[in-house]
N, C-alpha and C positions, 0 to 999 in steps of 0.2 A: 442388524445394522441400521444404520439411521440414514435416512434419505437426506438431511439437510445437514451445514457442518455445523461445531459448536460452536463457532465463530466468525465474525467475518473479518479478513486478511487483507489489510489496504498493504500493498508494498512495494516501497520506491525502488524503482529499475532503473537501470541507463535506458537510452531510447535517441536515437540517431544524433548521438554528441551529445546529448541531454541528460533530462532527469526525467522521471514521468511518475506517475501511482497507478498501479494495478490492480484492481480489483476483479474475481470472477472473470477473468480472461480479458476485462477489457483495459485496455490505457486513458489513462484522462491526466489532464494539468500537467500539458508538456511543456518544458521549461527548463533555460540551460542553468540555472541556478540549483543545484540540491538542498539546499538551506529550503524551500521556496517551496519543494516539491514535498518537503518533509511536513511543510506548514500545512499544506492541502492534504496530502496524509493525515493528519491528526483533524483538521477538520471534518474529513469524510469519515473517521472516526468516531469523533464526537458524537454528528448528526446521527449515524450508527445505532450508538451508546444510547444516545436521548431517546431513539426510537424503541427504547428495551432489548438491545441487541449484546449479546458478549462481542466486543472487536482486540484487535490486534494491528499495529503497525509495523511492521517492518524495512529494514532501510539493507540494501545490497552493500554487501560487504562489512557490515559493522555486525559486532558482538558473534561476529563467526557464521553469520548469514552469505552462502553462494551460492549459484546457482550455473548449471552448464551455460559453457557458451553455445 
């Protein structure tokens, strides 16, 4: 089993009326825009990616993405 994942998982949550990105347990670039939050998503993707990283984005509730309340 592998200690590290294959990837890393930015993905937009709701977050007190808002939007946020989640990454490894934490929240960052809260904002009541989702458009916005997605932006920052892919940004901290990017940055990821350029670092030699497999990433992934994910957005709450799109393409069959849910999560408990």
């Amino acid at each position: 089993m592998r200690a590290t994942p294959d990837r890393d998982v930015f993905t937009v949550v709701r977050h007190d009326g808002g939007w946020a990105v989640e990454h490894e347990g934490q929240v960052s670039d809260i904002t009541r825009d989702k458009e916005v939050a997605k932006a920052s998503a892919n940004k901290r993707a990017r940055a990821s990616f350029d670092a030699g990283r497999s990433c992934v984005v994910r957005v709450f509730g799109e393409h069959g993405y849910f999560d408990a309340a």
